[in-house]
Biopython code that builds the backbone (N, CA, C, O; Angstrom):
import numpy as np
from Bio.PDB.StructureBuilder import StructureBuilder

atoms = [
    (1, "UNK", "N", (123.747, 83.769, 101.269)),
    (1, "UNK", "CA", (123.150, 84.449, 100.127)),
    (1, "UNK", "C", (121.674, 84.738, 100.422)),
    (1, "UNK", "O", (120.937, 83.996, 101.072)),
    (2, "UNK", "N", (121.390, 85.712, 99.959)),
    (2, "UNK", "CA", (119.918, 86.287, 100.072)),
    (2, "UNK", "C", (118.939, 85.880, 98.995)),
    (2, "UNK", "O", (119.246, 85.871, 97.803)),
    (3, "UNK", "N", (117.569, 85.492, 99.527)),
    (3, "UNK", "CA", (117.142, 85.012, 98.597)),
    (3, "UNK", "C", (116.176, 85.945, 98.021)),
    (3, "UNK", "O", (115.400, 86.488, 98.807)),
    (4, "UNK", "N", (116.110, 86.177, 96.965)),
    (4, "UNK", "CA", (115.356, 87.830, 96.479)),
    (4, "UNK", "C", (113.610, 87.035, 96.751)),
    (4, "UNK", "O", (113.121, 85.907, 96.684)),
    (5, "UNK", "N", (113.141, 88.484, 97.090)),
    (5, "UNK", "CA", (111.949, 88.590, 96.852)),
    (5, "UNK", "C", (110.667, 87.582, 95.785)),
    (5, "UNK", "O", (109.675, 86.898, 96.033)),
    (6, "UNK", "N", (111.412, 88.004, 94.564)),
    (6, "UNK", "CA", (110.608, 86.756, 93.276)),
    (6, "UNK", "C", (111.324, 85.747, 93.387)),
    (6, "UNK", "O", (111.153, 85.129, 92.336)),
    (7, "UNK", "N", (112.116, 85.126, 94.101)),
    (7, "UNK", "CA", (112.616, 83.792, 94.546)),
    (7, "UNK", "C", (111.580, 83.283, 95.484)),
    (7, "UNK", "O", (110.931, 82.283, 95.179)),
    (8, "UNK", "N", (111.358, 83.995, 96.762)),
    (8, "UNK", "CA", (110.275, 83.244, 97.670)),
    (8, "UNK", "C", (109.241, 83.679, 97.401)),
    (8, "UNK", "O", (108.478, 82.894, 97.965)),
    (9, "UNK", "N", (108.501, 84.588, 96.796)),
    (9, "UNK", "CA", (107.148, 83.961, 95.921)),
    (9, "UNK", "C", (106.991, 83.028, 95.070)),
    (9, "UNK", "O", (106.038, 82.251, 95.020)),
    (10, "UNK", "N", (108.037, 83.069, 94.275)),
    (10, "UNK", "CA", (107.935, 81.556, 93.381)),
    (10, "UNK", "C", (107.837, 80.302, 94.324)),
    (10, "UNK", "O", (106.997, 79.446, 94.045)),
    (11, "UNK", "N", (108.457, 80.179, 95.166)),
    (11, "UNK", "CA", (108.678, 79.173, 96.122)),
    (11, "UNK", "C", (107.183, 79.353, 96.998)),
    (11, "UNK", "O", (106.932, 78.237, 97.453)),
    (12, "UNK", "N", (106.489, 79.983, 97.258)),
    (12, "UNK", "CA", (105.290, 80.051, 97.932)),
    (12, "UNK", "C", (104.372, 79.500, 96.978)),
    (12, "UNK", "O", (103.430, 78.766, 97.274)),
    (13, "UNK", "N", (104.680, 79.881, 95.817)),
    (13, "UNK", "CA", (103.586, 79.507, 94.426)),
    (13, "UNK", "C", (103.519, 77.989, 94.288)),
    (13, "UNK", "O", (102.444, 77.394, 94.359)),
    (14, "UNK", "N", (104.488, 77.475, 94.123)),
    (14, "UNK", "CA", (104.822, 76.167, 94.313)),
    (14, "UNK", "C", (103.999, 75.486, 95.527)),
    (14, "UNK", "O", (102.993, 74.806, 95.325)),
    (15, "UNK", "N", (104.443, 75.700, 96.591)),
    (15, "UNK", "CA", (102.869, 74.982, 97.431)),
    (15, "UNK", "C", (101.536, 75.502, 97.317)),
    (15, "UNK", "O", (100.661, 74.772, 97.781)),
    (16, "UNK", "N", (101.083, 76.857, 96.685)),
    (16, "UNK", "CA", (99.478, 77.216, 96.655)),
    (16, "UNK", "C", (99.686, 77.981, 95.061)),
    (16, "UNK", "O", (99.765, 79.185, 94.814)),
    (17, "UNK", "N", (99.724, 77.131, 94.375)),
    (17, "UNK", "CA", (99.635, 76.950, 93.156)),
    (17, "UNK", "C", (98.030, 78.037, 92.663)),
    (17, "UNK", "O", (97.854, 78.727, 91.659)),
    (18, "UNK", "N", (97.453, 77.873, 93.406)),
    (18, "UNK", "CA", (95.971, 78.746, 92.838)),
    (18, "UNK", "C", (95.655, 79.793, 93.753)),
    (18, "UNK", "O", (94.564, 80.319, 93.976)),
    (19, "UNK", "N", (97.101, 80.080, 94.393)),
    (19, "UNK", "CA", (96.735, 81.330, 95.386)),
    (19, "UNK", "C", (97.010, 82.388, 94.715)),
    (19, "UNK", "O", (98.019, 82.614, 94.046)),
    (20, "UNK", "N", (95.635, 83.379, 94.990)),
    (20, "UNK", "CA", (95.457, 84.061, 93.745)),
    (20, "UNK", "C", (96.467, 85.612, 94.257)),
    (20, "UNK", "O", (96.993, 86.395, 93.465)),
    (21, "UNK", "N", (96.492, 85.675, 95.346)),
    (21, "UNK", "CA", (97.359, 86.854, 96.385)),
    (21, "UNK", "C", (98.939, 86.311, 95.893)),
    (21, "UNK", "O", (99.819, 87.166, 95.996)),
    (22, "UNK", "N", (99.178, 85.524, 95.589)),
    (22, "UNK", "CA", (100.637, 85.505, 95.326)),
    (22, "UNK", "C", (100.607, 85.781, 93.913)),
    (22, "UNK", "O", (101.490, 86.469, 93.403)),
    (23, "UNK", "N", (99.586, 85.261, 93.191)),
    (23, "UNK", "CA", (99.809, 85.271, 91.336)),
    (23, "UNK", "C", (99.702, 86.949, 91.329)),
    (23, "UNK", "O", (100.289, 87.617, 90.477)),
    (24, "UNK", "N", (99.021, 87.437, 92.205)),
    (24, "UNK", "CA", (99.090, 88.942, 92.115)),
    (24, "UNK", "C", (100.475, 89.588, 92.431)),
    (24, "UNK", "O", (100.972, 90.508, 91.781)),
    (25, "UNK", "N", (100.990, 89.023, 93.440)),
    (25, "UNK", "CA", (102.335, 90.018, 93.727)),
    (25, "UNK", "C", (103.015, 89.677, 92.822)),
    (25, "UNK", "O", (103.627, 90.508, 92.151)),
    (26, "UNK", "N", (103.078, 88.290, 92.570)),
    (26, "UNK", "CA", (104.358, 87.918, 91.133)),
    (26, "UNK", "C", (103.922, 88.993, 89.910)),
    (26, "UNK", "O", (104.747, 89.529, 89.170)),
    (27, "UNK", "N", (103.024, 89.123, 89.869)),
    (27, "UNK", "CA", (102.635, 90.086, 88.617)),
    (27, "UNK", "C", (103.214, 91.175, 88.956)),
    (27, "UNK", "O", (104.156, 91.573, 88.271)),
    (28, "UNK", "N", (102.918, 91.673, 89.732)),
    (28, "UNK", "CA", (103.542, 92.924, 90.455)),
    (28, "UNK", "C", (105.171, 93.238, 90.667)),
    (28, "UNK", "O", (105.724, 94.299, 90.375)),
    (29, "UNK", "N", (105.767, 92.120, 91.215)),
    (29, "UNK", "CA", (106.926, 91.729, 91.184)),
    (29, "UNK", "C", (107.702, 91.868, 89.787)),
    (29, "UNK", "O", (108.524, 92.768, 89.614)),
    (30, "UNK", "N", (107.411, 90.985, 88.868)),
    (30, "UNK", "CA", (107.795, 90.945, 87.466)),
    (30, "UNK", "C", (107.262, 92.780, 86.968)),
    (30, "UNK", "O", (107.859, 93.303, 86.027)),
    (31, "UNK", "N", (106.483, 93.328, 87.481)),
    (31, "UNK", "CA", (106.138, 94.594, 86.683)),
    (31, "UNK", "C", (107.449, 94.995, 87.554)),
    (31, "UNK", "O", (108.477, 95.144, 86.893)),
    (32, "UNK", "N", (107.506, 95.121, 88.463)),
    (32, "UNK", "CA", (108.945, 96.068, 89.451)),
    (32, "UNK", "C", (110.385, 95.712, 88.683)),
    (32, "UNK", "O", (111.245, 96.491, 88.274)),
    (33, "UNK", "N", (110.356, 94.792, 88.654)),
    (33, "UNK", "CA", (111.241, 94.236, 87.414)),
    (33, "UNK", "C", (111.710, 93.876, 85.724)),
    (33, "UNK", "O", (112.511, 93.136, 85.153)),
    (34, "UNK", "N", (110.399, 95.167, 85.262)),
    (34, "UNK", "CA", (110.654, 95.297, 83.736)),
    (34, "UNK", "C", (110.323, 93.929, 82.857)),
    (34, "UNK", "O", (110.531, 93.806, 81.650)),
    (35, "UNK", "N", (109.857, 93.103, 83.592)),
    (35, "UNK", "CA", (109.396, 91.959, 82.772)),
    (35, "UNK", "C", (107.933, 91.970, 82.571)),
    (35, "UNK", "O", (107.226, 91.238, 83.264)),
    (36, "UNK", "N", (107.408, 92.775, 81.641)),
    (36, "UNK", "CA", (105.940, 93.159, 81.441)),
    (36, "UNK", "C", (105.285, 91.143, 81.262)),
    (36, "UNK", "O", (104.531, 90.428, 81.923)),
    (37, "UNK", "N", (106.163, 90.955, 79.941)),
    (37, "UNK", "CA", (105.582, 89.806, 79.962)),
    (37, "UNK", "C", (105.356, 88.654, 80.428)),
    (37, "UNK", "O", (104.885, 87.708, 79.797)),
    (38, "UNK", "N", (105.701, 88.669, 81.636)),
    (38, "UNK", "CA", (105.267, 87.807, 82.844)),
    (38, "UNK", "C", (104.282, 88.270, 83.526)),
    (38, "UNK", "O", (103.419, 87.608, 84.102)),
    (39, "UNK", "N", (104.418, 89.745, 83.462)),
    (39, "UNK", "CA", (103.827, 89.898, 84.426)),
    (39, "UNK", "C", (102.128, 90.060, 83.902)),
    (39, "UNK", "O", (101.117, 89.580, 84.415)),
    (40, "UNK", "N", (102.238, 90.665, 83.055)),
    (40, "UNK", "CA", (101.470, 90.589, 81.326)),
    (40, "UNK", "C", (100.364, 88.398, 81.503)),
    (40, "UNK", "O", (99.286, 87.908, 81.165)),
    (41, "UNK", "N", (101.607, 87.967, 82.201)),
    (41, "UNK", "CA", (101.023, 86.544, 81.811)),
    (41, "UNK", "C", (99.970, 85.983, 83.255)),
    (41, "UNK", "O", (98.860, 85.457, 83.323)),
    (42, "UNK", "N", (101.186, 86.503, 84.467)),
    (42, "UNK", "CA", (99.888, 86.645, 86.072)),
    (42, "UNK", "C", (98.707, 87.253, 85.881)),
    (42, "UNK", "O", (97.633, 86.697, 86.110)),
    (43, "UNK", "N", (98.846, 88.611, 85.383)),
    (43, "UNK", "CA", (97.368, 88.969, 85.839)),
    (43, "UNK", "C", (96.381, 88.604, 84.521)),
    (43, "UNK", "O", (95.185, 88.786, 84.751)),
    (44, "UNK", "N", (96.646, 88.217, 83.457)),
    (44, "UNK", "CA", (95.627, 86.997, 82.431)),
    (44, "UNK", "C", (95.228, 86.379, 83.382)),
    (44, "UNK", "O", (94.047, 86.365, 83.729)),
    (45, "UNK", "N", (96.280, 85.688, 84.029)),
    (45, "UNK", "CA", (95.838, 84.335, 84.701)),
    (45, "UNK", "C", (94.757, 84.278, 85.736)),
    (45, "UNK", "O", (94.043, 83.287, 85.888)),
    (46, "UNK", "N", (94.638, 85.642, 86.614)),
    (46, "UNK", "CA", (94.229, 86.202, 87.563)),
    (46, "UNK", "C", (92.592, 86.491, 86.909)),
    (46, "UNK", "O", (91.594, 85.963, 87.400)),
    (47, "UNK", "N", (92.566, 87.214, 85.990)),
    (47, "UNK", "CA", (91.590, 87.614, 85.405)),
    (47, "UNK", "C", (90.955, 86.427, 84.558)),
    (47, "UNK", "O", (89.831, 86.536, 84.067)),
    (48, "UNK", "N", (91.566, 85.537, 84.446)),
    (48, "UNK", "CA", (90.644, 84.472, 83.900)),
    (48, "UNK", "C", (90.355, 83.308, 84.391)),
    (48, "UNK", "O", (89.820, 82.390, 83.771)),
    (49, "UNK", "N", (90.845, 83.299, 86.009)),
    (49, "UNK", "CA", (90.731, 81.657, 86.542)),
    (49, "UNK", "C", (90.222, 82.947, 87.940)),
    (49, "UNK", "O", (89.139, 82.472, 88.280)),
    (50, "UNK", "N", (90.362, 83.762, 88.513)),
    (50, "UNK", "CA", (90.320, 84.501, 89.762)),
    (50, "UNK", "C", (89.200, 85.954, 89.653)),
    (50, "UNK", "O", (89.154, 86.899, 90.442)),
    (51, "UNK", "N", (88.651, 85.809, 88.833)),
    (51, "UNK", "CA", (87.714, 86.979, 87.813)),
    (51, "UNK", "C", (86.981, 87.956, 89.199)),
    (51, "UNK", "O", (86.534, 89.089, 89.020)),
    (52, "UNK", "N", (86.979, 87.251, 90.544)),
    (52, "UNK", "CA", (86.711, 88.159, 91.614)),
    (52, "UNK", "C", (87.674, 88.904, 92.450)),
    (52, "UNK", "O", (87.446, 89.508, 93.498)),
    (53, "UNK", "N", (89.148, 88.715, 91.609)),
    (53, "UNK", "CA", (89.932, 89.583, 92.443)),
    (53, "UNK", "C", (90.249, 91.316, 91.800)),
    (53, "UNK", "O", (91.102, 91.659, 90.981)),
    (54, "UNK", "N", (89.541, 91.904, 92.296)),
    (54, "UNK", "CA", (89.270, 92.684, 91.746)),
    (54, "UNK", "C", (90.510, 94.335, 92.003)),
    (54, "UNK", "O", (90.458, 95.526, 91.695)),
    (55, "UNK", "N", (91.230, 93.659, 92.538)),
    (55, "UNK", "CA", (92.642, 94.441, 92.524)),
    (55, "UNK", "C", (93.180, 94.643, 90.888)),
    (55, "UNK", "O", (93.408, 95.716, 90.331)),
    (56, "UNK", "N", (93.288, 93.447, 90.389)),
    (56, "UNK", "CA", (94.261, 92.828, 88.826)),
    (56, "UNK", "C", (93.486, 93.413, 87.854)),
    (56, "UNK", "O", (93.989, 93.312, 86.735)),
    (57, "UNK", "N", (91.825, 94.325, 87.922)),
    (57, "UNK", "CA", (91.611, 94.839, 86.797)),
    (57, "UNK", "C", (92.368, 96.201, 86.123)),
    (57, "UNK", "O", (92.603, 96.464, 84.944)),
    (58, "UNK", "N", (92.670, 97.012, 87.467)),
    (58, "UNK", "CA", (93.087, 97.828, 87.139)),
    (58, "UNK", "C", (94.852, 97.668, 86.951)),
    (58, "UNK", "O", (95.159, 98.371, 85.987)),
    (59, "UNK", "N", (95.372, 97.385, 87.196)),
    (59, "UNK", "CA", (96.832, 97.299, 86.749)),
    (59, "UNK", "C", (97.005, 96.115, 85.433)),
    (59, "UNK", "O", (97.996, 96.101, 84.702)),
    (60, "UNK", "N", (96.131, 95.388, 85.336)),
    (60, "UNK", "CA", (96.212, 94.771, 83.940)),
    (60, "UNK", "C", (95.715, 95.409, 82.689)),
    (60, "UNK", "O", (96.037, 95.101, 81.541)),
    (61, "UNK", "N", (94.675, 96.575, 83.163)),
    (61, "UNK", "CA", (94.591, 97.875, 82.280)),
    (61, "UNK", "C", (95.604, 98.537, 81.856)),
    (61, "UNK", "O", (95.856, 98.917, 80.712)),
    (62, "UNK", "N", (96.437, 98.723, 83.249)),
    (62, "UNK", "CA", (97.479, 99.796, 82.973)),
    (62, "UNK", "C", (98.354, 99.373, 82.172)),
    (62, "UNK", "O", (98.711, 100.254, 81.390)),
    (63, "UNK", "N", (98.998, 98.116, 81.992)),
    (63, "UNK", "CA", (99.693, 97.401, 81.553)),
    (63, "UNK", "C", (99.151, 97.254, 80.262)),
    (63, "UNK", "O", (100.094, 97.159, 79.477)),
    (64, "UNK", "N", (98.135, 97.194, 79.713)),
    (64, "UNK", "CA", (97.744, 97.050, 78.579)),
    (64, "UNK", "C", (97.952, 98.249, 77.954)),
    (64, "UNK", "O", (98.582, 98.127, 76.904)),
    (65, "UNK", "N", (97.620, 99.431, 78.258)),
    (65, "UNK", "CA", (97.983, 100.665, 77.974)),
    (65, "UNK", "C", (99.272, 100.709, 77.597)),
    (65, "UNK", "O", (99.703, 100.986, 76.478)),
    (66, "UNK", "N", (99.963, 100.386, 78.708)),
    (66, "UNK", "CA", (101.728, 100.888, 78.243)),
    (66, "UNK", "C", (102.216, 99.904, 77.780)),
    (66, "UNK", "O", (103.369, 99.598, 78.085)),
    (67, "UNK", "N", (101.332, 99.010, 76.762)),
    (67, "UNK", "CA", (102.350, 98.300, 75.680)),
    (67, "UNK", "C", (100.847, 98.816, 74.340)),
    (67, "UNK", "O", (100.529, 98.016, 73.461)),
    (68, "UNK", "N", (100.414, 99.679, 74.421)),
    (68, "UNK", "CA", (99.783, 100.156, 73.439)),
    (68, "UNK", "C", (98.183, 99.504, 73.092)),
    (68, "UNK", "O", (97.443, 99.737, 72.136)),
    (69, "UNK", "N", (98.058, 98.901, 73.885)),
    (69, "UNK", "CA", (97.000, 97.905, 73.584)),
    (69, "UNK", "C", (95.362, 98.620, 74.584)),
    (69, "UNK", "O", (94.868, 98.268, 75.655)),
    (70, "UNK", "N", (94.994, 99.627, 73.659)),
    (70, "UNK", "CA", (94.328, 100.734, 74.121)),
    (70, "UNK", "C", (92.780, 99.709, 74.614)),
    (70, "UNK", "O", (92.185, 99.633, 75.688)),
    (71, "UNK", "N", (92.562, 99.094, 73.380)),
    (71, "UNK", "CA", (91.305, 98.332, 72.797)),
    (71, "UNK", "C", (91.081, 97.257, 74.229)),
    (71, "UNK", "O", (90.043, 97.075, 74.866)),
    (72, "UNK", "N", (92.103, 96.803, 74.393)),
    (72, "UNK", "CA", (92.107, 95.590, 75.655)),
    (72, "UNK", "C", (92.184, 96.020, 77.043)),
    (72, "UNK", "O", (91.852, 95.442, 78.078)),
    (73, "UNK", "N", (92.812, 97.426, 76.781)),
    (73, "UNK", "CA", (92.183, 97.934, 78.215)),
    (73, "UNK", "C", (91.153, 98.404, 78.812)),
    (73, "UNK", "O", (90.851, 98.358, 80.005)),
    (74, "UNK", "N", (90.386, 99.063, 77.535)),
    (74, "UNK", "CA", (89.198, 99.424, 77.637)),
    (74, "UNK", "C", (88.194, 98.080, 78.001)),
    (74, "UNK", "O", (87.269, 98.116, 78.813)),
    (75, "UNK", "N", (88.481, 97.260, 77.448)),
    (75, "UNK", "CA", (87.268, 95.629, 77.698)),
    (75, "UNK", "C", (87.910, 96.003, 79.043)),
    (75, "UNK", "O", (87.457, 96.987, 79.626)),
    (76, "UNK", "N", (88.983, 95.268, 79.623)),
    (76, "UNK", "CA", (89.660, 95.048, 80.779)),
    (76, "UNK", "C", (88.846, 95.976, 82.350)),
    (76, "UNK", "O", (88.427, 95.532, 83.419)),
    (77, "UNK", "N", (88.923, 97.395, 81.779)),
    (77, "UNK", "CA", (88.489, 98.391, 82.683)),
    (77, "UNK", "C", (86.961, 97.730, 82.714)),
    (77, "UNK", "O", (86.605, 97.017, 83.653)),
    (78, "UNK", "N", (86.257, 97.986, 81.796)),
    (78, "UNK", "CA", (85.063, 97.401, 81.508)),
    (78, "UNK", "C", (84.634, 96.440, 82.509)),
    (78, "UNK", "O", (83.946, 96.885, 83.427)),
    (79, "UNK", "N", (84.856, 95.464, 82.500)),
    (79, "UNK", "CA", (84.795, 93.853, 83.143)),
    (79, "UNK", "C", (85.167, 94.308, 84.381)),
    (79, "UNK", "O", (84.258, 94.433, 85.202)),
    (80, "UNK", "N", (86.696, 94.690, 84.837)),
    (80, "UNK", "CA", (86.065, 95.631, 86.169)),
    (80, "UNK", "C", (85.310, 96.054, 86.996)),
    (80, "UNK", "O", (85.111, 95.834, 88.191)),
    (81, "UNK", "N", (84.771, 96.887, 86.018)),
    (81, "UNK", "CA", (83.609, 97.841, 85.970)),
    (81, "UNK", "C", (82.455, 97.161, 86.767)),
    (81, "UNK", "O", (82.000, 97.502, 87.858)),
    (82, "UNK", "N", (82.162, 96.329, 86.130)),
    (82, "UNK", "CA", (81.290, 95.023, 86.338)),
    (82, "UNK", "C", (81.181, 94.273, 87.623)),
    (82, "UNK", "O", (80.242, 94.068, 88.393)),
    (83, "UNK", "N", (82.277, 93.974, 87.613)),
    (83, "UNK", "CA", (82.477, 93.267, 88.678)),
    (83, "UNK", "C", (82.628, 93.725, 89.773)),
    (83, "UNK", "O", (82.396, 92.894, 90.650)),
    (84, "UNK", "N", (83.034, 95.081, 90.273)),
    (84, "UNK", "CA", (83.419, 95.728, 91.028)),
    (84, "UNK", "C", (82.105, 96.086, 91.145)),
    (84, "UNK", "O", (82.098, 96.470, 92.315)),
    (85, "UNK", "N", (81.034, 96.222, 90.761)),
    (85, "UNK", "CA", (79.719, 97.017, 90.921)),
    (85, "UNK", "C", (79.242, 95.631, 91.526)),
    (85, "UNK", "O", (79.234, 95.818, 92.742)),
    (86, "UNK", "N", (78.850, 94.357, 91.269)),
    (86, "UNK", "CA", (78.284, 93.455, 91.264)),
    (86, "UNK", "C", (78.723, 93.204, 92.581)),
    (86, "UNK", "O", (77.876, 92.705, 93.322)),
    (87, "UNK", "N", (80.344, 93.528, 93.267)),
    (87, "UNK", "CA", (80.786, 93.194, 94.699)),
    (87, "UNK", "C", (80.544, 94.320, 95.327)),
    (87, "UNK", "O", (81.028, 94.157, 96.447)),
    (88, "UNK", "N", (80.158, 95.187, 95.275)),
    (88, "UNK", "CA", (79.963, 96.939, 95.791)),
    (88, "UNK", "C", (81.289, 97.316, 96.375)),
    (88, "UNK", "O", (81.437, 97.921, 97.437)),
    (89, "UNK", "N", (82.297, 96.872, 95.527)),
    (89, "UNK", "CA", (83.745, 97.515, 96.069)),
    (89, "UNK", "C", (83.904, 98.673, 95.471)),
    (89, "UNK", "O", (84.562, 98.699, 94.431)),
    (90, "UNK", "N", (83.295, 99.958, 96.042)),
    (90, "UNK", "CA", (83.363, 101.168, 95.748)),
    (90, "UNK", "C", (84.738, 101.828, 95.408)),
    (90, "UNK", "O", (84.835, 102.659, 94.505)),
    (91, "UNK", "N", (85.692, 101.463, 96.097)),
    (91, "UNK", "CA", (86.818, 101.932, 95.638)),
    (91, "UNK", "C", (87.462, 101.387, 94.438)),
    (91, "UNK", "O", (88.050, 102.014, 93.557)),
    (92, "UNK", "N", (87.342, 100.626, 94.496)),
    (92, "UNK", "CA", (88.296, 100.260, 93.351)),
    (92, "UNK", "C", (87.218, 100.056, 92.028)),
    (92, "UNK", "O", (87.500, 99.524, 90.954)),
    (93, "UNK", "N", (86.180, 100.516, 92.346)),
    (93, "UNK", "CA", (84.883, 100.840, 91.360)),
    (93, "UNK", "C", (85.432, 102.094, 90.597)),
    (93, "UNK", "O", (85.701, 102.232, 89.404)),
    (94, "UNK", "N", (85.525, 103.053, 91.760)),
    (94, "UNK", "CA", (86.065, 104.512, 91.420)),
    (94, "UNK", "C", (87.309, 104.919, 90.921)),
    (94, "UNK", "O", (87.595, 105.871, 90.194)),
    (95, "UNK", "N", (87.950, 104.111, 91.389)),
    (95, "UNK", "CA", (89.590, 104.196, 90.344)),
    (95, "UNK", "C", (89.015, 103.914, 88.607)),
    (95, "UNK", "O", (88.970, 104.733, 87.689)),
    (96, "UNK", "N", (88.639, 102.502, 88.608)),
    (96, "UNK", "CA", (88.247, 101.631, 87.116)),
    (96, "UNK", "C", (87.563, 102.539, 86.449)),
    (96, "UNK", "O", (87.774, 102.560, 85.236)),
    (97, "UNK", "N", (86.556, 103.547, 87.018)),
    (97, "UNK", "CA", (85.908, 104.406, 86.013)),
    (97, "UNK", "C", (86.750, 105.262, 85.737)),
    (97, "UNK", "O", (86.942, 105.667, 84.590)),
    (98, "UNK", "N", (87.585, 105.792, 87.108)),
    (98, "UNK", "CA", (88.248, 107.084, 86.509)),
    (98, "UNK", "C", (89.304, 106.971, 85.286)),
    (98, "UNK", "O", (89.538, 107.924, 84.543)),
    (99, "UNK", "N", (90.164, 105.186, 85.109)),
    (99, "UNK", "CA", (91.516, 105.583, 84.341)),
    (99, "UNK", "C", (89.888, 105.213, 82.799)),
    (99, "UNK", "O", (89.776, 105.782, 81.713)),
    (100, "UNK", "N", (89.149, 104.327, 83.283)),
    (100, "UNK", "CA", (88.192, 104.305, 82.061)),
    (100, "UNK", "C", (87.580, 105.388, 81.267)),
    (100, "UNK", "O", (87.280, 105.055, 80.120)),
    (101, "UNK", "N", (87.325, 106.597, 81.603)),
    (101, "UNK", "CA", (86.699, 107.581, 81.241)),
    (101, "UNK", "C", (87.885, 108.009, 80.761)),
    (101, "UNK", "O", (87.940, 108.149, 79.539)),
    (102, "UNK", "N", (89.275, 108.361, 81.672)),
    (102, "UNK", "CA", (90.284, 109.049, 81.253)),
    (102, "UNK", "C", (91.033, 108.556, 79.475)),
    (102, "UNK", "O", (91.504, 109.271, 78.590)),
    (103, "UNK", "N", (90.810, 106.807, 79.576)),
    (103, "UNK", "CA", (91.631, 106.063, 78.399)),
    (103, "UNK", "C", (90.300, 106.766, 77.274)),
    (103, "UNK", "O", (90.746, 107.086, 76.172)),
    (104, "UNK", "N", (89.129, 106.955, 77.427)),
    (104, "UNK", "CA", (88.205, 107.200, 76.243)),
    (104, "UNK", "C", (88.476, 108.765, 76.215)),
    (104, "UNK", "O", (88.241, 109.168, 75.076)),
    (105, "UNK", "N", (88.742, 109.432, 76.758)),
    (105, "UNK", "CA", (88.999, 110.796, 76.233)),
    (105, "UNK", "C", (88.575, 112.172, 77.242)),
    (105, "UNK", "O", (88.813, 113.377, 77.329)),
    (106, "UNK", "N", (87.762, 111.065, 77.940)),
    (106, "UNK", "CA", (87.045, 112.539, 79.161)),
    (106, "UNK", "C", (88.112, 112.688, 80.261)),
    (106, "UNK", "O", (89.101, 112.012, 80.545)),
    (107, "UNK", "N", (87.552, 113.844, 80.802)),
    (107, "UNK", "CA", (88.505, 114.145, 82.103)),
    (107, "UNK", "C", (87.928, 114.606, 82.811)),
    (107, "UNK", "O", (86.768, 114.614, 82.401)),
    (108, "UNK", "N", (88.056, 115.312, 84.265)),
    (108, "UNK", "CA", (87.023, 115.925, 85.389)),
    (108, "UNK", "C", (87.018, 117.102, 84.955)),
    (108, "UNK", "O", (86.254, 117.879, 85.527)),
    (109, "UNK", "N", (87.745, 117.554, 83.965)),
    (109, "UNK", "CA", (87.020, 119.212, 83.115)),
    (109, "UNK", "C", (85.870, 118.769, 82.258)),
    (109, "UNK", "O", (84.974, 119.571, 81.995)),
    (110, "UNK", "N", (85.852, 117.922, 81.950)),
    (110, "UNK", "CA", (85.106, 117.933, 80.961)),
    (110, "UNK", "C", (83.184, 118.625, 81.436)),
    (110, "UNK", "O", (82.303, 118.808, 80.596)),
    (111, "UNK", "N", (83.080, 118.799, 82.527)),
    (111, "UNK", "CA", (81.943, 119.287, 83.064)),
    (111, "UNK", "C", (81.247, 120.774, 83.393)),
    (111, "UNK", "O", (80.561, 121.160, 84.340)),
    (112, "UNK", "N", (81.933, 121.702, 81.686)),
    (112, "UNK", "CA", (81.440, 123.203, 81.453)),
    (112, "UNK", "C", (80.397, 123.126, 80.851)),
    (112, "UNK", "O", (80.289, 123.968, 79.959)),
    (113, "UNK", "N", (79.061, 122.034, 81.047)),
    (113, "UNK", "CA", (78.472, 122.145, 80.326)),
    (113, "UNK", "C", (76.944, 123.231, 80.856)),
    (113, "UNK", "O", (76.058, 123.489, 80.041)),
]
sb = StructureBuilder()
sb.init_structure("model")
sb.init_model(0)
sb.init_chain("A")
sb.init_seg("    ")
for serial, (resi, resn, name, xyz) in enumerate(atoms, 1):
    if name == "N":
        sb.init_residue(resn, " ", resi, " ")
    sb.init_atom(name, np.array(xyz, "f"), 0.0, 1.0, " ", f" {name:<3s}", serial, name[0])
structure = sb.get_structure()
């Protein structure tokens, strides 16, 4: 028998319990698998014990979004924002502004002025 994928991350989790690269794929994992609210529960976890991994801002945005929760993505992007400036991780600086500007209403038209 094959052992799926979110079987041996769980099993990896289990010996590095605070490895923050696995709490990320399980999040990821559980999102591939329609279980928002797990996955909903990794990247909290990520973002509040791992606050420098700065991958989990933006897909814990997204995720906040597509269960309607406009208000928490916006903080979410935000804090990002932040942090991603404070590490000079330009890229993933530039994603966080773009879905950020996009969730408040602007877009790259918005510049006929």
């Amino acid at each position: 028998m094959e052992i799926s994928r979110l079987d041996k991350l769980l099993a990896f989790l289990q010996n590095e319990p605070e490895d923050e690269f696995l709490k990320y794929a399980l999040a990821t994992e559980y999102l591939r698998l329609n279980d928002s609210e797990k996955a909903l529960n990794y990247y909290e976890d990520l973002v509040n014990n791992h606050p420098n991994y700065t991958g989990t801002y933006y897909h814990l945005g997204k995720l906040y979004e597509a269960l309607g929760r406009k208000d928490d993505a916006l903080s979410t992007y935000e804090k990002g924002i932040e942090i991603t400036k404070s590490k000079r991780d330009m890229h993933s600086l530039s994603e966080l502004q773009g879905v950020y500007m996009n969730l408040k209403g602007f877009d790259d038209d918005d510049d006929d002025y």
